[in-house]
C-alpha positions as CSV (number, residue, x, y, z in Angstrom):
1,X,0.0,0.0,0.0
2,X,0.7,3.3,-0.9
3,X,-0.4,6.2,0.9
4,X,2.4,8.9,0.7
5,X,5.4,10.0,-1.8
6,X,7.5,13.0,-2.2
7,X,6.5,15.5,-4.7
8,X,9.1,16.8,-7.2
9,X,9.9,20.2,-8.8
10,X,8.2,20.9,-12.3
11,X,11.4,21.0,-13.8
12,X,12.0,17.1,-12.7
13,X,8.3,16.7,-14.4
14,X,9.1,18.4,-17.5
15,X,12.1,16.0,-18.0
16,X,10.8,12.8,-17.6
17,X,8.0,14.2,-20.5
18,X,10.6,15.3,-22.8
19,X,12.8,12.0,-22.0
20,X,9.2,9.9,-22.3
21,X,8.8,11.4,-25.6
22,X,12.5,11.6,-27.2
23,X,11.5,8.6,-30.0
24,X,8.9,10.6,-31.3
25,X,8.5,13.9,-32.9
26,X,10.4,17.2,-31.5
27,X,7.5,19.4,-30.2
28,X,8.2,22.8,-31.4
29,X,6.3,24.7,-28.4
30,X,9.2,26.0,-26.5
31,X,7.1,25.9,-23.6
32,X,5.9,22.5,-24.3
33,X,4.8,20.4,-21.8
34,X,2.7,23.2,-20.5
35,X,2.2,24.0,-16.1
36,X,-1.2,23.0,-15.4
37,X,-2.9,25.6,-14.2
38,X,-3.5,26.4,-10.7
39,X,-7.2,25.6,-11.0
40,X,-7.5,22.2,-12.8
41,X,-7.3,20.7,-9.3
42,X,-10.1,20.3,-6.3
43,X,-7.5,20.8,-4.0
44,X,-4.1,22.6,-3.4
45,X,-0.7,21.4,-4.9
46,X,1.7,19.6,-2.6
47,X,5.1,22.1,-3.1
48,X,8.3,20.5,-4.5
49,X,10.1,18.3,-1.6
50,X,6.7,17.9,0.7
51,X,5.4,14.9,0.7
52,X,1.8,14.1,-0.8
53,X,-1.2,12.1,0.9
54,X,-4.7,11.0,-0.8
55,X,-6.5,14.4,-1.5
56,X,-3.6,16.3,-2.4
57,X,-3.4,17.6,-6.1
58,X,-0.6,16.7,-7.8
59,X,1.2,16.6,-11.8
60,X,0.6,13.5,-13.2
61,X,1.9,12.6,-16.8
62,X,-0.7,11.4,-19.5
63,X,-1.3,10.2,-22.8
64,X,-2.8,13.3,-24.6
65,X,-4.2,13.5,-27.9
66,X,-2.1,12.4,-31.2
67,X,-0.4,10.2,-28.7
68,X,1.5,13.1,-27.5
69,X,2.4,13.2,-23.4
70,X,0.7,16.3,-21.5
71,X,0.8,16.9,-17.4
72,X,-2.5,17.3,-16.0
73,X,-3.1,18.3,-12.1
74,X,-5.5,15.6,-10.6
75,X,-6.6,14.7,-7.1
76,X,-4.8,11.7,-5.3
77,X,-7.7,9.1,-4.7
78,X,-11.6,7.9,-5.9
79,X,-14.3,8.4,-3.7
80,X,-16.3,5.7,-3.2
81,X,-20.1,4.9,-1.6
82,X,-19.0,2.2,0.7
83,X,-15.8,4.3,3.1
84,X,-15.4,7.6,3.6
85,X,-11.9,7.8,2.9
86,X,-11.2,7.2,-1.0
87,X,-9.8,4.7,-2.6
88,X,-5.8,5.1,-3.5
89,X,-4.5,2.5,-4.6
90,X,-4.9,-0.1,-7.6
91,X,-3.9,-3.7,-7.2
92,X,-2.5,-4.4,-10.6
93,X,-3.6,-8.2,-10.6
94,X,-7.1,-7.1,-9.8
95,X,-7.7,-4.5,-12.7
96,X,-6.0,-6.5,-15.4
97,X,-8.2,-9.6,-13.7
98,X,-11.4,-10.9,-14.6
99,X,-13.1,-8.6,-12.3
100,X,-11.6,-5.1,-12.5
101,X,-14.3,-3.7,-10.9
102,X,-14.2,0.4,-10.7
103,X,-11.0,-0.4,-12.3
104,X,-11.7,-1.1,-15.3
105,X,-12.1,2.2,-17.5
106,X,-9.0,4.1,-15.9
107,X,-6.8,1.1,-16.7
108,X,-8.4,0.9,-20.0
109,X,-7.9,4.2,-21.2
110,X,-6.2,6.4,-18.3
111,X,-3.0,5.2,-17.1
112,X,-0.5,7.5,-16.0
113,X,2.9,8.4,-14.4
114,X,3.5,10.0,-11.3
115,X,7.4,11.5,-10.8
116,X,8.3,11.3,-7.2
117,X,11.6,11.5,-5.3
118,X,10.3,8.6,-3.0
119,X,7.8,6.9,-1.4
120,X,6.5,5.7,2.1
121,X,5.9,2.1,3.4
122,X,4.8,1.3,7.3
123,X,6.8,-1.8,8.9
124,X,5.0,-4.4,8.9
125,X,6.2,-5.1,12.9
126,X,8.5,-2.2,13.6
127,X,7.3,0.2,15.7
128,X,8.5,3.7,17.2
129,X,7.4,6.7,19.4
130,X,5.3,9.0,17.8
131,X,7.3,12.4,18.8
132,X,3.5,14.1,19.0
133,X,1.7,12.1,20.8
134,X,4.0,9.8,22.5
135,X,2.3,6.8,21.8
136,X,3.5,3.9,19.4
137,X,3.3,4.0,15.7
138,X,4.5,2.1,12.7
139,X,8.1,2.7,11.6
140,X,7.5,4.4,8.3
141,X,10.3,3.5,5.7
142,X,11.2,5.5,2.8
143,X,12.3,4.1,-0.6
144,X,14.1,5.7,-3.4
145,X,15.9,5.0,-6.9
146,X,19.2,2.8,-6.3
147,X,20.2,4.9,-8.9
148,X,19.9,8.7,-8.0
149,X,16.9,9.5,-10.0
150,X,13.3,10.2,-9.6
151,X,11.0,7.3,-9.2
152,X,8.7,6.7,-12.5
153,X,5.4,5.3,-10.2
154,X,2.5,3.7,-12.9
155,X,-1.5,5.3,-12.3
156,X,-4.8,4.8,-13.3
157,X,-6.9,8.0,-13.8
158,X,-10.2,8.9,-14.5
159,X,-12.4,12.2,-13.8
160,X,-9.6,14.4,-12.8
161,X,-8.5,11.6,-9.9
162,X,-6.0,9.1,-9.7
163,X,-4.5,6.1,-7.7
164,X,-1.2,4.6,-7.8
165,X,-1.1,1.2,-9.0
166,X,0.5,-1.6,-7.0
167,X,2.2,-5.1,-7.4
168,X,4.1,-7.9,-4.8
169,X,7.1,-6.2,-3.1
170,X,10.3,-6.6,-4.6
171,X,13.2,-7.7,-2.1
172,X,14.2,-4.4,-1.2
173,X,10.5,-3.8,-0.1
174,X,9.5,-7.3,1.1
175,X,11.3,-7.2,4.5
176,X,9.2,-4.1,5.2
177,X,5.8,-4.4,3.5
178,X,3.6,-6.8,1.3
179,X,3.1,-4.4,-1.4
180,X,4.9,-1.6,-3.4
181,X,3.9,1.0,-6.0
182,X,4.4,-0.3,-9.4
183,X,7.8,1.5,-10.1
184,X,8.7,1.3,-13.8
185,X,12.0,2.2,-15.5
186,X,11.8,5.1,-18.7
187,X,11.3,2.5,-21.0
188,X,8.4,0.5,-18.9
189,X,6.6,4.3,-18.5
190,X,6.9,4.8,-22.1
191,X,5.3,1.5,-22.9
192,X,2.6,2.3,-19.7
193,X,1.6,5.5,-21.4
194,X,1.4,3.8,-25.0
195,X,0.4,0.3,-25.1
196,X,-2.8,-0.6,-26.7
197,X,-5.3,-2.5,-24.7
198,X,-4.0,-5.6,-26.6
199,X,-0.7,-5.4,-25.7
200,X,-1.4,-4.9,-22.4
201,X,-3.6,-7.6,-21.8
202,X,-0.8,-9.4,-22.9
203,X,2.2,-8.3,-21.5
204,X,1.8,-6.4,-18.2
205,X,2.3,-9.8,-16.4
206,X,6.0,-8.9,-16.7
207,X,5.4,-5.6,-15.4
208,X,4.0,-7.2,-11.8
209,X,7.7,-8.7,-11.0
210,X,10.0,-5.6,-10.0
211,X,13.0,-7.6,-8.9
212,X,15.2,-6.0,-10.9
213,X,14.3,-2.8,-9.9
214,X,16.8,-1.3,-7.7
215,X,15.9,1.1,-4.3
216,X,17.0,1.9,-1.1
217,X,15.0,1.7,1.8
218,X,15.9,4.2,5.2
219,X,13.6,4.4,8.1
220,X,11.7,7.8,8.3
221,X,13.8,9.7,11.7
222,X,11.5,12.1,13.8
223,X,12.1,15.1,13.3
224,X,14.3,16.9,15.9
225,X,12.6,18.5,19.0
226,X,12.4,22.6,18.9
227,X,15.0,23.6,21.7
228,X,14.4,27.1,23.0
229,X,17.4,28.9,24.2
230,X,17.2,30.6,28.3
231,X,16.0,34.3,28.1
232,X,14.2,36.9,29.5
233,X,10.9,38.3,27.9
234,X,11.7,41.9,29.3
């Protein structure tokens, strides 16, 4: 399960578009992909280096029209009539399965890439002291590329939401948690973005095992308790 990443600059976004899109026609817009606007979005956009929860707006990469990749702002998570809370995350085995469910239209027709410096995963067992409360929580682990890059993580999207999509942990993630966002290399995101239904139906078996995929996982450190120096207020 994933229920919080770290939000990148739009300058990281803009990259992975361009590098998404390098095998296919130079866009001659010099300000292409265009900054969502401010307003596409029910809610507020998490700033660069925050990290983002379900019902935060955030930049997500899409296939636009003429095949050509655009960044729309959409809301993190689906509401649904049966929990209050919405619904964040897509198991991959059950939208490609029989049975996709509310699944089925956004991984038909609206998958997308979210860019993040990292994500969060609680400890399965692992606990620590909450530094606000005092009381015991889950030690929250934090995963990033192996190799110094921003994390490509696969979406479904539909209605100006999305969820992040996930698969069985890899063994960099297993020791810590029983799912992981579906992380894809460039080439996997490109093929994500592209791939008719077909191919998909096909294929994205090979996309569920992430073994190869390299990250490095660091348990979250409370932060540092505000110290206030001796003094006088006269």
């Amino acid at each position: 399960m994933c229920r919080r990443f770290t939000v990148v600059t739009w300058d990281e976004v803009a990259e992975v578009v361009r590098e998404l899109q390098a095998d296919s026609p130079v866009n001659a817009q010099p300000d292409w992909p265009a900054r969502p606007m401010a307003g596409e979005a029910a809610t507020a956009q998490v700033e660069p280096g925050e990290d983002a929860f379900p019902g935060a707006g955030v930049d997500v990469i899409v296939r636009g029209p003429e095949s050509q990749l655009a960044v729309e702002r959409l809301t993190w998570g689906f509401p649904v009539e049966w929990q209050q809370r919405p619904v964040y995350n897509t198991r991959l085995e059950t939208a490609m399965g029989p049975n996709p469910g509310m699944w089925e239209q956004p991984i038909a027709q609206g998958r997308g890439i979210v860019v993040t410096g990292g994500f969060f995963e609680a400890h399965a067992t692992q606990t620590t002291r909450s530094p606000k409360t005092g009381r015991r929580i889950k030690q929250q682990y934090r995963f990033e590329s192996g190799e110094d890059s921003p994390l490509l993580l696969a979406t479904v999207c539909g209605q100006g939401r999305f969820s992040v999509v996930t698969t069985r942990p890899n063994a960099n993630v297993a020791p810590v948690h029983n799912r992981m966002p579906l992380a894809l290399t460039l080439a996997e995101a490109r093929w994500w973005l592209r791939a008719p239904w077909p191919s998909l139906v096909a294929n994205w078996q090979k996309l569920a095992n992430r073994e190869r995929l390299a990250l490095t996982a660091a348990p979250e450190q409370p932060p540092a308790p505000v110290t206030f120096g001796q003094g006088t207020l006269f």
